[in-house]
C-alpha positions as a LaTeX table, in Angstrom:
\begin{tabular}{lrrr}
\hline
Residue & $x$ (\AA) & $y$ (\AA) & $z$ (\AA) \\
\hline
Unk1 & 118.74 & 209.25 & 36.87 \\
Unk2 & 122.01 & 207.69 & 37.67 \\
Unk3 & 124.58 & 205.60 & 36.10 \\
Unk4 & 123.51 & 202.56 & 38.19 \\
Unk5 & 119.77 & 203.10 & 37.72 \\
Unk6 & 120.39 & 203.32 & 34.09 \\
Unk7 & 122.58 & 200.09 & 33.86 \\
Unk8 & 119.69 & 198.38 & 36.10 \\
Unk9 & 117.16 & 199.46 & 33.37 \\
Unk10 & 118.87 & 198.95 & 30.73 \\
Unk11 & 119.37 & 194.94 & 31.91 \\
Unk12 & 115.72 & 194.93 & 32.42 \\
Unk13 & 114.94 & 196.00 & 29.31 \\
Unk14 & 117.60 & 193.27 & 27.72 \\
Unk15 & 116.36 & 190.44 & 29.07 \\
Unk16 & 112.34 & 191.25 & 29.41 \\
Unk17 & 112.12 & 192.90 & 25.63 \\
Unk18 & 113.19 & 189.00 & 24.43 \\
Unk19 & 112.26 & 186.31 & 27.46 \\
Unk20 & 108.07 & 186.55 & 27.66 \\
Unk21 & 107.98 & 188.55 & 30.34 \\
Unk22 & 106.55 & 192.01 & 29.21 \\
Unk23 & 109.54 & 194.89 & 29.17 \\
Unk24 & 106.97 & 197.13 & 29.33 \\
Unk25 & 105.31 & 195.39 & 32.43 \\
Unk26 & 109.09 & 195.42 & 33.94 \\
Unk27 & 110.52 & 198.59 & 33.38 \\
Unk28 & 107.48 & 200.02 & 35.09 \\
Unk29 & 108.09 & 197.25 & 38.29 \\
Unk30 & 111.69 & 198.46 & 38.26 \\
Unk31 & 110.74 & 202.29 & 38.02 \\
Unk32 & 108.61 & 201.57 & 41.06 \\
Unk33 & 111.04 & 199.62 & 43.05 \\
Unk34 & 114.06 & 202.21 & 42.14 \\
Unk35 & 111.78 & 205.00 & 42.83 \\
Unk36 & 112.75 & 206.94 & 39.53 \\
Unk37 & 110.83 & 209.70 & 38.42 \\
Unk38 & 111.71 & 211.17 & 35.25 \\
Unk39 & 109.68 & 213.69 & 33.02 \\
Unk40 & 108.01 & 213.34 & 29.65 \\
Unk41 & 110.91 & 214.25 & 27.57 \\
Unk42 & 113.64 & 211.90 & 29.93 \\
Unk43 & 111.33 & 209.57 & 30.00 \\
Unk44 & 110.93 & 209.23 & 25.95 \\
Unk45 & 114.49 & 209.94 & 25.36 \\
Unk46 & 115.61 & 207.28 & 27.91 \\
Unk47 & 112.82 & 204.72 & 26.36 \\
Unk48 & 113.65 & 205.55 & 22.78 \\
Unk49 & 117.50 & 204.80 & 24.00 \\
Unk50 & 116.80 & 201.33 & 25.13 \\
Unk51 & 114.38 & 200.42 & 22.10 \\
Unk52 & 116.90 & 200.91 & 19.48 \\
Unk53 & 119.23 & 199.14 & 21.55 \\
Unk54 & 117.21 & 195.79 & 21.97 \\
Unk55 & 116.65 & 196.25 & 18.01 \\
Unk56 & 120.05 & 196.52 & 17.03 \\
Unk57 & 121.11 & 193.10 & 19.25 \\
Unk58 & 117.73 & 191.44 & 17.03 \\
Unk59 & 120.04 & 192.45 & 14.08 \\
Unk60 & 123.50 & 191.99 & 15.16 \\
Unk61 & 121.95 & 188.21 & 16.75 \\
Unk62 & 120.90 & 187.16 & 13.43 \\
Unk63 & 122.48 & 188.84 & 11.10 \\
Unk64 & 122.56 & 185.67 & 8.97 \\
Unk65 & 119.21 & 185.70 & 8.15 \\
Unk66 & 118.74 & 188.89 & 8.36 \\
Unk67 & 121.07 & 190.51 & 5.09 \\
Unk68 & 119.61 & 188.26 & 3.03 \\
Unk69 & 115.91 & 189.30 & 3.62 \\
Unk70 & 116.92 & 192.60 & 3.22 \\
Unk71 & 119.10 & 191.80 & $-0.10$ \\
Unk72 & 115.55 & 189.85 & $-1.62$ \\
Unk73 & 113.29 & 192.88 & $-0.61$ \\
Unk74 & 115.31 & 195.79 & $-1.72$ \\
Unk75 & 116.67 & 194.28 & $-5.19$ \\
Unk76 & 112.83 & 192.78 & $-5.75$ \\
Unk77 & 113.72 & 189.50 & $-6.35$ \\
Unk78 & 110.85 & 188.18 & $-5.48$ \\
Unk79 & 111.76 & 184.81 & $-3.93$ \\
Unk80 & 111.26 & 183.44 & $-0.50$ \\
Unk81 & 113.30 & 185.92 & 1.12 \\
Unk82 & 111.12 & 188.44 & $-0.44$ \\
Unk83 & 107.99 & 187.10 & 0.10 \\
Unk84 & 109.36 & 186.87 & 4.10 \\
Unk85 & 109.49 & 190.21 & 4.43 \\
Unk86 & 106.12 & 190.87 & 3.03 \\
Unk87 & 104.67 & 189.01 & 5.22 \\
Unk88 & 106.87 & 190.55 & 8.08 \\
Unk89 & 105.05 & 193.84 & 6.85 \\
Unk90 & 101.58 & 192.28 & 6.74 \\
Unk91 & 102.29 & 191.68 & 11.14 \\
Unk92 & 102.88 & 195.00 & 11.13 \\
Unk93 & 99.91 & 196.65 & 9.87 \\
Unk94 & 97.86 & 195.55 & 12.78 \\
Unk95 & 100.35 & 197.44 & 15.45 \\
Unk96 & 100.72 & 200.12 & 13.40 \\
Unk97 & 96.74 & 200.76 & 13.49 \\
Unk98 & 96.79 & 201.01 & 17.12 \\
Unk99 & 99.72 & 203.22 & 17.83 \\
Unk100 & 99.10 & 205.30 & 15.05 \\
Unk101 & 95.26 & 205.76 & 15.68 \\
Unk102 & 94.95 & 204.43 & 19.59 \\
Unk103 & 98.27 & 204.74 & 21.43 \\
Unk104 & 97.08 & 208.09 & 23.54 \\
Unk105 & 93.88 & 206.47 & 24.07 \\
Unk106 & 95.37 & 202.98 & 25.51 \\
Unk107 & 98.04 & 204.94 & 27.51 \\
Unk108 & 95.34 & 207.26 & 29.10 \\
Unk109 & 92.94 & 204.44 & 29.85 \\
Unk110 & 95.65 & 201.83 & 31.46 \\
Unk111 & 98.01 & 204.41 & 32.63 \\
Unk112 & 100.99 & 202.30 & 33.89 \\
Unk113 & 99.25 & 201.50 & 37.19 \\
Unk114 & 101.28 & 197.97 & 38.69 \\
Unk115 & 97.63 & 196.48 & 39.11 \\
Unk116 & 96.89 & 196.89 & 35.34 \\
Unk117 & 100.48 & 195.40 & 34.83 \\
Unk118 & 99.44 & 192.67 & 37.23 \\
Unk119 & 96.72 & 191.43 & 35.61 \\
Unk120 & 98.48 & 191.43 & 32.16 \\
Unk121 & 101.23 & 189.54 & 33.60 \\
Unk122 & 98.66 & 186.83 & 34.47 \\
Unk123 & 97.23 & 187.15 & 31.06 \\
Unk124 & 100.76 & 186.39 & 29.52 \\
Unk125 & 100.61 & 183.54 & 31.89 \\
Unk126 & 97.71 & 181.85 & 30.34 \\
Unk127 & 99.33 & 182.39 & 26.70 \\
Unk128 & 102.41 & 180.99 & 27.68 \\
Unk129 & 100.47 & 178.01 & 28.96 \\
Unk130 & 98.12 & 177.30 & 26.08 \\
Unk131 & 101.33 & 177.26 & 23.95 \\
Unk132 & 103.43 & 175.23 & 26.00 \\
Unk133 & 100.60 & 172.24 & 26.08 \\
Unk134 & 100.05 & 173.04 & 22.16 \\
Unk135 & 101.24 & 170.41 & 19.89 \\
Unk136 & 102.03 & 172.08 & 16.44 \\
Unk137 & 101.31 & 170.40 & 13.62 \\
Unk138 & 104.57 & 170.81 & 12.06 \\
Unk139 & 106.00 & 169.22 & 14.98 \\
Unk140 & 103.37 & 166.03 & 14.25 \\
Unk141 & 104.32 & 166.46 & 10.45 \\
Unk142 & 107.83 & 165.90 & 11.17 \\
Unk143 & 107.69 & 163.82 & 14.38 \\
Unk144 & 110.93 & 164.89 & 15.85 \\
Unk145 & 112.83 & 164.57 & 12.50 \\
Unk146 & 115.23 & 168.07 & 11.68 \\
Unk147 & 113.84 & 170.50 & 8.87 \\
Unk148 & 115.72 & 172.83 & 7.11 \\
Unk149 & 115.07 & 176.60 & 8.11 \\
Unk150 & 113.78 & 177.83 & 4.69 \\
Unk151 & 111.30 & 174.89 & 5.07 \\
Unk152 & 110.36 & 175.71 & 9.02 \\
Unk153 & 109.53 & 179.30 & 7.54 \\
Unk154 & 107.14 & 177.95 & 5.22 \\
Unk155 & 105.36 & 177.46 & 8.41 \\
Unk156 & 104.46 & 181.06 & 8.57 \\
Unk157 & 101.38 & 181.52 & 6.53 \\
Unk158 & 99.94 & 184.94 & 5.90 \\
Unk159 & 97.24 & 183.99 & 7.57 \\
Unk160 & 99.65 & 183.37 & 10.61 \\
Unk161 & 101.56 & 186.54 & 10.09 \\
Unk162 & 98.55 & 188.83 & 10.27 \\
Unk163 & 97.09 & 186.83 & 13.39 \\
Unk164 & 100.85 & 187.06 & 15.14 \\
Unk165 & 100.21 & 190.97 & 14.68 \\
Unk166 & 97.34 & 191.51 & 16.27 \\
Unk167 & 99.08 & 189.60 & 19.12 \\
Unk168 & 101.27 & 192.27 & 18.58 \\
Unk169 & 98.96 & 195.17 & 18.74 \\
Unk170 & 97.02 & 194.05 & 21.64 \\
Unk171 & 100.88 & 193.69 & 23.79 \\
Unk172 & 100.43 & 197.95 & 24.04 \\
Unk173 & 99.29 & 197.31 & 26.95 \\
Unk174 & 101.61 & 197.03 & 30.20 \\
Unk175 & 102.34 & 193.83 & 31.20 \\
Unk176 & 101.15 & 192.02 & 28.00 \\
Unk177 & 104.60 & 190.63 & 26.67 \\
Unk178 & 105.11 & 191.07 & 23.04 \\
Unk179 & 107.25 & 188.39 & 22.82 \\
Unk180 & 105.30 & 185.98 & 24.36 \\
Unk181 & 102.01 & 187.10 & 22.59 \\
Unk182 & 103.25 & 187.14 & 19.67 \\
Unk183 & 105.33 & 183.23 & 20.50 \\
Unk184 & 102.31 & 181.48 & 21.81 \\
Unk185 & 99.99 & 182.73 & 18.84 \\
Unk186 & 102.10 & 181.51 & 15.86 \\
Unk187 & 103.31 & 177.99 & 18.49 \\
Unk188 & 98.90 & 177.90 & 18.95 \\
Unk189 & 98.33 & 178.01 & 15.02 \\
Unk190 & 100.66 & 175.16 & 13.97 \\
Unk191 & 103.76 & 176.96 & 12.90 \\
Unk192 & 107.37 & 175.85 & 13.94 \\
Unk193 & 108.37 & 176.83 & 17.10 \\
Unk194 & 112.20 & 178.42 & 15.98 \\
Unk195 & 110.20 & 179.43 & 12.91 \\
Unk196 & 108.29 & 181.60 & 15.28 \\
Unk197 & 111.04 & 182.67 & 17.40 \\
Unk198 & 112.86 & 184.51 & 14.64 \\
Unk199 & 109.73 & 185.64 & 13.07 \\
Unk200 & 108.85 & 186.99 & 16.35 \\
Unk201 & 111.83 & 189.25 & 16.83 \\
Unk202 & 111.94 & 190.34 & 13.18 \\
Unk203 & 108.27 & 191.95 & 12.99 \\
Unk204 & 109.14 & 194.04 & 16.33 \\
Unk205 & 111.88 & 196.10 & 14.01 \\
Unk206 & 109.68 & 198.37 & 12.15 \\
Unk207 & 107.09 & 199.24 & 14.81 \\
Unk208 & 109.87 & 199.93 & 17.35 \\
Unk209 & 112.23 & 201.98 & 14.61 \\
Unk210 & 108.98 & 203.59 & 13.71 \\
Unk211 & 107.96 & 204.20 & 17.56 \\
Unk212 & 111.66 & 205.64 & 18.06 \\
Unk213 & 111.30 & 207.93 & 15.14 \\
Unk214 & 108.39 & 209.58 & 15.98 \\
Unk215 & 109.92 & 209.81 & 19.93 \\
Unk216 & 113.08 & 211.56 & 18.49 \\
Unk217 & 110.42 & 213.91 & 16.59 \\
Unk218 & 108.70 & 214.86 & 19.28 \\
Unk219 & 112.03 & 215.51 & 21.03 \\
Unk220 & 113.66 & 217.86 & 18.40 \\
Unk221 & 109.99 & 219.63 & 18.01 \\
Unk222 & 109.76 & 219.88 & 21.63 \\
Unk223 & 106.27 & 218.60 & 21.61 \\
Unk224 & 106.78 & 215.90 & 24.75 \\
Unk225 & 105.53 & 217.24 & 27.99 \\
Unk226 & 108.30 & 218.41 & 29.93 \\
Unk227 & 111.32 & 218.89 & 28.72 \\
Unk228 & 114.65 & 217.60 & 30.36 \\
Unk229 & 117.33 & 215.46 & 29.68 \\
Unk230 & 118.38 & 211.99 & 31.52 \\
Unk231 & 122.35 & 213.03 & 30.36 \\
Unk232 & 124.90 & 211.44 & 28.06 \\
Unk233 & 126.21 & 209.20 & 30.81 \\
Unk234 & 123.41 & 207.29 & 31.74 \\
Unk235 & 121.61 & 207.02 & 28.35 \\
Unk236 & 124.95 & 205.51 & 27.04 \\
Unk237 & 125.23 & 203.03 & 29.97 \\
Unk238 & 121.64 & 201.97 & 29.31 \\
Unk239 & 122.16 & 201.46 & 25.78 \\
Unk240 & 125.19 & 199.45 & 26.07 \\
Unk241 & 123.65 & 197.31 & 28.64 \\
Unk242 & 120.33 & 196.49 & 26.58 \\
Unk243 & 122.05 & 196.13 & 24.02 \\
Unk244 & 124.81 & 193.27 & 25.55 \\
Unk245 & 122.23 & 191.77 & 27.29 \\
Unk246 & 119.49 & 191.72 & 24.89 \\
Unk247 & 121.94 & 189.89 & 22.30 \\
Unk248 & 122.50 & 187.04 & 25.04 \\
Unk249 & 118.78 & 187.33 & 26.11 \\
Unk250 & 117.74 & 186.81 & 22.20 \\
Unk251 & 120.45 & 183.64 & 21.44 \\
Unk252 & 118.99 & 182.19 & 24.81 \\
Unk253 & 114.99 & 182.92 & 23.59 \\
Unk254 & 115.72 & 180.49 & 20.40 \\
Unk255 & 116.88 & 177.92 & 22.52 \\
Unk256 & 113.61 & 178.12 & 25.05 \\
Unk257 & 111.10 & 178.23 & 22.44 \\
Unk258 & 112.62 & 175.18 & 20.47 \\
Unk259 & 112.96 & 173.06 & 23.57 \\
Unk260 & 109.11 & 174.04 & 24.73 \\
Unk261 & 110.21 & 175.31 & 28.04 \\
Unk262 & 107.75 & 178.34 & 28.18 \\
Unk263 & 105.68 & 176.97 & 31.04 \\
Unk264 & 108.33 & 178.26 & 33.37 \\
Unk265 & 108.25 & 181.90 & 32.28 \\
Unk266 & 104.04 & 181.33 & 32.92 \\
Unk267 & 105.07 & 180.30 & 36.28 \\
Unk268 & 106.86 & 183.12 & 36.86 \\
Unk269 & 104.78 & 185.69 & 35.08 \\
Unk270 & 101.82 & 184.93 & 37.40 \\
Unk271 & 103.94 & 185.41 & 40.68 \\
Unk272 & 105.27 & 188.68 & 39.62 \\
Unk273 & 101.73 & 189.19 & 38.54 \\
Unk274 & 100.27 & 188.48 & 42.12 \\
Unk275 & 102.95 & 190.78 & 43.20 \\
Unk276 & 101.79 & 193.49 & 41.56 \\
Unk277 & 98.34 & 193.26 & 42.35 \\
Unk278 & 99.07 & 193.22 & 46.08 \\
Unk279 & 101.82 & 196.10 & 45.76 \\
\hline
\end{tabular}
């Protein structure tokens, strides 16, 4: 892989790991288009690179929010912060099922084939569209009068939380955006959209630091397929470029989901989508 082909997939996965567009769906298009072929261990060392990347610019993004949690859950204080978190962990119980129990079995079945992508892409679509034309009740509750952010959390039920994750664990597949799974189901249930937002990119922190964990163990054991190595040069390049543009890519996500502008990433989602299909 080069040092351009590393910065071009490292911008992918920036922008497409936060905007509802599937990175997943994405990096696969852009591995097509680039024509880069990489074995099992590049492949997982290179993915693993721009993961961590995407969840370090969640944290460095909102940082503000995000010591605080951490400060609540570790020293058990057991107030809102705490119970946050909780239910943070409750989203993540339904993903970690799936990759834990099913991830060989989804990969082998879907394989990364553009038409599967395709048709995900389309599926995103539609769940970018139901949101959009969703009004949320705390939007009615309020009608158009600011809330405080402690009291747009409040939004987030449990109930919400665990149905956001199995948005979550069904977006394995290529082409299903995470982000905009996860979005359009707590938007569709009546939670605040920023509420959501945040939420959103705080429950992808554990699976992905777990995901990149058990990458970097199957690197050290030597258990991936092949083994090879994309290089310092690139996988630093890609890493610095997810990471820059994924903390641009995550300010500018808030901003969408508050004003309700979703519809055009549907719009979008089901050309690339037709694209793929006819690739």
């Amino acid at each position: 892989m080069s040092w351009l082909d590393a910065l071009i997939m490292g911008i992918v996965q920036g922008l497409a790991e936060y905007l509802p567009i599937s990175s997943s769906g994405h990096l696969e298009i852009f591995r097509e288009i680039l024509g880069i072929d990489l074995s099992g261990a590049e492949a997982l060392e290179f993915d693993v690179a721009l993961h961590v990347a995407t969840v370090l610019s969640t944290i460095v993004v909102l940082w503000r929010e995000f010591l605080p949690l951490c400060v609540s859950f570790f020293t058990l204080r057991f107030d809102s912060g705490f119970k946050y978190v909780c239910k943070i962990l409750v989203s993540c119980i339904p993903v970690a099922i799936v990759g834990l129990c099913f991830k060989d079995v989804v990969e082998s079945f879907f394989g990364t084939d553009l038409t599967i992508v395709g048709i995900c892409l389309i599926a995103t679509a539609a769940l970018l569209s139901f949101a959009y034309f969703s009004r949320t009740r705390q939007e009615t509750k309020v009608s158009g009068t600011a809330i405080s952010q402690e009291e747009a959390d409040k939004s987030i039920t449990w109930g919400t939380a665990l149905t956001m994750g199995v948005a979550q664990a069904i977006a394995v597949l290529p082409g299903l955006s995470r982000s905009g799974s996860t979005i359009a189901t707590g938007i569709s249930l009546g939670a605040n959209r920023a509420a959501v937002a945040r939420f959103s990119f705080f429950m992808v922190i554990i699976p992905i630091l777990g995901e990149a964990l058990l990458g970097l163990k199957d690197i050290i054991s030597g258990e991936s397929s092949t083994q090879g190595s994309v290089g310092a040069i690139p996988l630093t390049i890609g890493f610095i470029a997810a990471f820059v543009v994924g903390c641009a890519a995550c300010r500018w996500m808030i901003e969408i989901v508050k004003k309700g502008k979703l519809v055009w990433f549907a719009l979008y989602c089901v050309a690339m989508g037709i694209v793929c299909i006819l690739w």
